[in-house]
C-alpha positions in Angstrom: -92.4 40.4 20.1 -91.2 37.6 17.9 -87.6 37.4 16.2 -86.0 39.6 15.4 -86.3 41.4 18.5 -84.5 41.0 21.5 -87.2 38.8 22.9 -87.6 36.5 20.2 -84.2 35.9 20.2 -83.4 35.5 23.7 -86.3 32.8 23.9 -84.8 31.4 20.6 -81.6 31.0 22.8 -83.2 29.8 25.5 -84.7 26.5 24.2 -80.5 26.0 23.6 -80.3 25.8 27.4 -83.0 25.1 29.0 -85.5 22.1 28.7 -88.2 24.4 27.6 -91.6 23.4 25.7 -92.9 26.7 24.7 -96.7 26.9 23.5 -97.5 27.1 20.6 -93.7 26.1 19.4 -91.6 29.2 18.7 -91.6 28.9 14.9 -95.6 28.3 14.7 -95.9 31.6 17.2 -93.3 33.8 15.1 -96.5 33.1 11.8 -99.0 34.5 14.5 -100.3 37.8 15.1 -100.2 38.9 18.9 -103.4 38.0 19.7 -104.0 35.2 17.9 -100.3 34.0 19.5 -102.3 34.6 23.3 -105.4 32.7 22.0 -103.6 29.4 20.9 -101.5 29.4 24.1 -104.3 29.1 26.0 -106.2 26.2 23.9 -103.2 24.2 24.0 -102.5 24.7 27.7 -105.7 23.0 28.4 -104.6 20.1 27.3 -100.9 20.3 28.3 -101.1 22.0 31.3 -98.8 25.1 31.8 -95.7 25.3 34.3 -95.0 29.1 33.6 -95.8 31.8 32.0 -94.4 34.7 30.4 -96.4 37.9 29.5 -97.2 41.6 29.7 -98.6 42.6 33.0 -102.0 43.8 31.3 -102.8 40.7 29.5 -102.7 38.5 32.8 -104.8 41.1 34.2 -107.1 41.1 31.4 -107.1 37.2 31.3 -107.9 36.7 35.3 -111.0 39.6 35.0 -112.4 37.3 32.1 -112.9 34.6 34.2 -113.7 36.3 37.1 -116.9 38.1 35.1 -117.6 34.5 34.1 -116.3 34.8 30.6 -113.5 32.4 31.1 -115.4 29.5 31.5 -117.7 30.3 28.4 -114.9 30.8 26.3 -113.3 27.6 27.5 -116.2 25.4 27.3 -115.5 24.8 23.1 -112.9 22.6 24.2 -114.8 20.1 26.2 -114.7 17.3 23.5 -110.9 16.9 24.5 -110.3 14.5 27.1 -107.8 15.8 28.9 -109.3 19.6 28.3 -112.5 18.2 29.9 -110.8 16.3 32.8 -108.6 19.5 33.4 -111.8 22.1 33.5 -113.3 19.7 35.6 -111.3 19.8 38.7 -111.3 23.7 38.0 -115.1 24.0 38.5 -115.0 22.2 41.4 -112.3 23.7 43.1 -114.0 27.0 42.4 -117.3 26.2 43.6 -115.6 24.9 46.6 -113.9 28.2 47.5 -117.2 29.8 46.8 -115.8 32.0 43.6 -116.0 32.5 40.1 -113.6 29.9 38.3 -110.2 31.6 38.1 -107.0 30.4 35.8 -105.3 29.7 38.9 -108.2 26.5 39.0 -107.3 25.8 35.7 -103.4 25.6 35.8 -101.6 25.0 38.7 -98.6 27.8 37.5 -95.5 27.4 39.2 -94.1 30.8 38.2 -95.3 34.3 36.4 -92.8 36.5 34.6 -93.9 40.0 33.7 -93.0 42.8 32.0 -94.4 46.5 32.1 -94.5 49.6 34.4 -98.0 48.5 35.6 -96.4 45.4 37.1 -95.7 46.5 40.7 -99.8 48.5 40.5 -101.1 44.5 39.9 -99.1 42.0 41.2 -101.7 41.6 44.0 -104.4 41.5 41.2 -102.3 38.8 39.5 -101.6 36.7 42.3 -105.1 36.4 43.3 -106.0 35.2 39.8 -103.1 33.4 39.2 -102.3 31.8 42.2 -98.6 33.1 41.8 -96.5 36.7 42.7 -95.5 37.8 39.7 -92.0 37.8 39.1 -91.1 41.5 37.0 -88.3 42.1 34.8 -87.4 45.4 33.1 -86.1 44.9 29.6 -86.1 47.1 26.1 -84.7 46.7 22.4 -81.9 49.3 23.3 -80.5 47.2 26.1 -80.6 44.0 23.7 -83.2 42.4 25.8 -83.4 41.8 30.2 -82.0 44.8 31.7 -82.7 44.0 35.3 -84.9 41.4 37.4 -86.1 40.8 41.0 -84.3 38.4 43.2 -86.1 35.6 45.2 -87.8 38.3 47.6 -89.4 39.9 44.8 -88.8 43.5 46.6 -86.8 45.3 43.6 -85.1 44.9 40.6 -81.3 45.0 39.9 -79.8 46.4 36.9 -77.1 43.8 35.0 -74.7 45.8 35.4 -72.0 44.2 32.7 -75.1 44.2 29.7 -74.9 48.1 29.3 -73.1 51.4 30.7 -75.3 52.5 33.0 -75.4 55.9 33.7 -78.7 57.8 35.6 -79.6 61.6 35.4 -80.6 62.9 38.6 -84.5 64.0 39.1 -83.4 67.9 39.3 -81.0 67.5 36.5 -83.8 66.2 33.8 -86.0 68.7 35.1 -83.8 71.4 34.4 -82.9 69.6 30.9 -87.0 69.9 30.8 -86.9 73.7 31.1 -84.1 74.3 29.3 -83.5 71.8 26.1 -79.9 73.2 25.2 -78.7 72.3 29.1 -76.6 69.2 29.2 -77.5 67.3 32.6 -74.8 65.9 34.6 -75.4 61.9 35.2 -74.3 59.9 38.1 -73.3 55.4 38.0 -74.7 52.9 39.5 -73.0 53.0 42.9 -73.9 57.1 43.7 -77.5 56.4 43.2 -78.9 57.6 46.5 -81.7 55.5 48.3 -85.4 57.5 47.4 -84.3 59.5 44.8 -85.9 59.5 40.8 -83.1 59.3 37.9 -83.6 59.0 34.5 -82.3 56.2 32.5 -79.2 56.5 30.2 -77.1 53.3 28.6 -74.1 53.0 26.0 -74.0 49.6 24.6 -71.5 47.1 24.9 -72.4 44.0 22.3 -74.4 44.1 19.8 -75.9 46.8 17.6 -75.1 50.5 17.0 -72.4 52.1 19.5 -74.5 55.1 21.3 -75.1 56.7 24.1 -78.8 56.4 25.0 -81.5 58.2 27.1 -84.1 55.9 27.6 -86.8 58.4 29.2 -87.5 55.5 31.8 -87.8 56.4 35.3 -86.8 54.3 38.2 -86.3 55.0 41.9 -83.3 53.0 44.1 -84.7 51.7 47.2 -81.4 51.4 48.7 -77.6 51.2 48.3 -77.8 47.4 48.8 -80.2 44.8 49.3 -79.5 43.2 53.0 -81.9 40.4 52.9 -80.6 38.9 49.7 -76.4 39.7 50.1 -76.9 41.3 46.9 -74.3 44.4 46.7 -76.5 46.2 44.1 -79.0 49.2 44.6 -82.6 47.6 44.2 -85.1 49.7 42.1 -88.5 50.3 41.1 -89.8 51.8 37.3 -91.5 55.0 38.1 -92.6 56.3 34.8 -91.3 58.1 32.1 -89.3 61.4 32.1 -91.5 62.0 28.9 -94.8 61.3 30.5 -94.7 64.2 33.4 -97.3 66.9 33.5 -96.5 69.7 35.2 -99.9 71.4 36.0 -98.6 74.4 37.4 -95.3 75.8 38.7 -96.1 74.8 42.2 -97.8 71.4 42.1 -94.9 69.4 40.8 -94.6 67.2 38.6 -97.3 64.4 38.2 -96.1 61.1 36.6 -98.0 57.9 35.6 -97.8 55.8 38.7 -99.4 58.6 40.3 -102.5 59.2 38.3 -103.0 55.2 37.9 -103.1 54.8 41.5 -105.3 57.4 41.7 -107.7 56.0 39.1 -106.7 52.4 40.6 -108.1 53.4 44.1 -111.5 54.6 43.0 -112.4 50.4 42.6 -114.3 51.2 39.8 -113.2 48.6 36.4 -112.0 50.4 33.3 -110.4 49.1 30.3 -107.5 51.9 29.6 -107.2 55.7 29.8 -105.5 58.6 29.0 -104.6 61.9 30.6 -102.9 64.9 29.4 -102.7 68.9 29.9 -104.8 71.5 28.5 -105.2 75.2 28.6 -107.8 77.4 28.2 -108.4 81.3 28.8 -109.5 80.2 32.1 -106.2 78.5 33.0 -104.8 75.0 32.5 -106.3 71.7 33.7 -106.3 68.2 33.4 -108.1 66.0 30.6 -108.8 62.3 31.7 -110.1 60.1 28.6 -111.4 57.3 30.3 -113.3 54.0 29.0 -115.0 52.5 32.2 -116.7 48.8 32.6 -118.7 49.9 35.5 -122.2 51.9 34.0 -121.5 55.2 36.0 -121.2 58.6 35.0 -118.3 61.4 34.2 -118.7 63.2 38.0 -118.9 60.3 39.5 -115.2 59.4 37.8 -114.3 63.2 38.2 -114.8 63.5 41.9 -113.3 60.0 43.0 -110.2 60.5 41.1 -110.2 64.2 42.2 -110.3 63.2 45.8 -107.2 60.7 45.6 -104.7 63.3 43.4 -105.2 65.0 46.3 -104.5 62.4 49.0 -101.7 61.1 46.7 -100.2 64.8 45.8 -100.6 67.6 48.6 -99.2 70.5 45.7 -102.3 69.1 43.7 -104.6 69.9 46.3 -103.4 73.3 47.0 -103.6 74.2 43.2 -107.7 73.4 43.6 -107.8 75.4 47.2 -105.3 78.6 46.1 -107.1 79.2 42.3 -110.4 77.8 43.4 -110.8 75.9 40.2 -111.5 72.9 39.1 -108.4 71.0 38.0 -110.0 67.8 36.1 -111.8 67.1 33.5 -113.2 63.9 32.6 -114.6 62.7 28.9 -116.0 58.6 29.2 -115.3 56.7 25.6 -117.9 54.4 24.5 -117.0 50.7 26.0 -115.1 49.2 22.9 -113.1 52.2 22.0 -110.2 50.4 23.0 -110.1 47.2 21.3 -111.3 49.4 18.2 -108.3 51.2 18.6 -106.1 48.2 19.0 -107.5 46.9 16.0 -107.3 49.7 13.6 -103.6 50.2 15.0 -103.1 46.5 14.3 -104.4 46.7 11.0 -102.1 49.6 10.0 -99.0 47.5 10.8 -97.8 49.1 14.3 -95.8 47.0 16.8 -97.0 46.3 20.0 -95.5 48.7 21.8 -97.7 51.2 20.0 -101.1 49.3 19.8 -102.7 51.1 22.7 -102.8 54.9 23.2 -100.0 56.1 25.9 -101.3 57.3 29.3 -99.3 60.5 29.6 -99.0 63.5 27.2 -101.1 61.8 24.1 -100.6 63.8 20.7 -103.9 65.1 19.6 -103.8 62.4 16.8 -104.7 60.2 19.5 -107.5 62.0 21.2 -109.0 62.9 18.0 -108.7 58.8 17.3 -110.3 57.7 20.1 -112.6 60.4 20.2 -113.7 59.5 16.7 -114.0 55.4 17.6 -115.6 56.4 20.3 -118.9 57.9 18.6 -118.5 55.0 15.8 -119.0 52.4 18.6 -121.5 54.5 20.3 -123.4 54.7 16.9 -123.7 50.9 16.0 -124.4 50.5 19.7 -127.3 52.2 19.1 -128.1 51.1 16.0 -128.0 47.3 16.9 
């Protein structure tokens, strides 16, 4: 987001120290909404070229699958009367039909470094490199930390909080769990160095500089790796996001608690290509299940969905599969949107003034303001599908 957030500011400051051409400029982008900010970056890259590049995890993603469909080229191909657009798309076409591929962006720019941000980052790095040409480099940053909390180091392996930008303090897993169950219990927290390697804390910071002086519970969830990275000298436990304290389900008493890396692995192994989804806990007379709200590119039906994400909870999360084997029941339910819910839902979001940090539906726990949202765009789309 533009000024005055944290990240509009900090690349405000940036320019101030580094040699930076941003495109489009910084004050043109800050006039811009967020997509029409992404689409003009792209035009005028193909005539400047583009040395790095900044972004949420799910754009690149959405970016590289356009051109590997074969939309990429299409959508470039307006901008052929430019010289050096034309000379640039060029070499891309032939460097693709040479590897025996669909044009990618990596034929289009030769990127020298990726910077992400978002939980998904670590699910598609591999997804991003392939497109891109380039391992993305993931940060973890929010508006109550003023901005970068903590990045990877040259290996790329983990991330390190700062420790002097915030007081960091971490609430063991068992702790927010209990807090969970019982609202009025205060959970102990633990610092930076008695982290313990493998183990899930919930993120809490007081500020130092800058805004209101609180203490904060982020409802981020990160795991430490270790008590120091050896390969890199850096005395600092390296870490990886792991959801939301916020965003757990907790089908039944014995199956644990399920989180969002979980379930989008488990809908990430199935290979099938979706656009976005949704999951969240319901309860009937018959007992309580799972409700995955899923809008799919590939033309398959809901069992077909069902079954393969079924099958890899239960390779992913052993409690999960005794919950089907001990109740004999069937855990999941699935419900397919109509292809375009989505980007309907982005765009009505959009046009009612939300940030961007709202603009798509959340993947764990959604209210049933969302459901009934998508739900209702979904048989809007489905209608003038039908219609046209």
């Amino acid at each position: 987001p533009a000024r005055p957030y944290a990240s509009g500011v900090a690349l405000s400051s940036m320019m101030q120290l580094v040699n930076f051409r941003f495109v489009p400029s910084i004050e043109e982008s800050e006039k811009m909404t967020f997509q029409e900010r992404v689409e003009k970056s792209f035009q005028i890259a193909l005539e400047t070229g583009m040395d790095v590049i900044g972004s949420m995890t799910a754009v690149l993603v959405k970016i590289g699958e356009r051109f590997a469909q074969g939309a990429g080229g299409a959508s470039l191909a307006g901008y052929l009367r430019h010289p050096r657009a034309l000379l640039r798309l060029v070499r891309a076409f032939l460097r693709s039909k040479l590897a025996g591929r669909p044009l990618l962006p990596k034929d289009v720019w030769t990127v020298k470094g990726v910077g992400c941000a978002g939980t998904d980052t670590a699910l598609y790095k591999d997804k991003i490199a392939y497109y891109w040409g380039v391992t993305p480099f993931e940060q973890y940053a929010s508006t109550e930390s003023m901005g970068t909390a903590a990045v990877q180091a040259w290996n790329k392996q983990g991330l390190f909080f700062f420790p002097d930008v915030v007081f960091w303090e971490f609430i063991p897993e068992e702790e927010w769990a209990r807090n969970r169950q019982d609202p009025a219990y205060q959970p102990r927290t633990v610092l930076l160095n008695e982290v313990q390697p493998g183990q899930r804390y919930e993120v809490v910071m007081t500020s130092f500089d800058g805004g209101p002086f609180l203490r904060y519970r982020l409802h981020d969830l990160v795991r430490f790796l270790a008590k120091r990275d050896e390969k890199t000298g850096i005395d600092l436990p390296p870490m990886v996001c792991s959801g939301r304290s916020d965003g757990l389900i907790d089908l039944a008493g014995f199956t644990g608690l399920m989180d969002e890396p979980l379930v989008w692995k488990a809908i990430h192994d199935t290979g099938l290509a979706y656009e976005d989804w949704t999951i969240r806990k319901e309860e009937t007379k018959e007992g309580a299940f799972l409700h995955l709200f899923i809008e799919l590119k590939d033309d398959v039906g809901a069992e077909v969905i069902r079954q393969a994400v079924h099958e890899n909870l239960k390779a992913l999360n052993p409690f999960y599969a005794d919950f089907e084997s001990m109740l004999e029941v069937q855990p999941l339910k699935v419900t397919l949107l109509a292809p375009g819910t989505i980007r309907a839902y982005l765009l009505e979001k959009q046009a009612a003034g939300a940030d961007l940090a709202h603009l798509k539906p959340t993947h764990m726990n959604p209210s049933p303001e969302i459901i009934n949202d998508l739900l209702r765009l979904s048989q809007q789309v489905a209608g003038s599908q039908e219609a046209a």
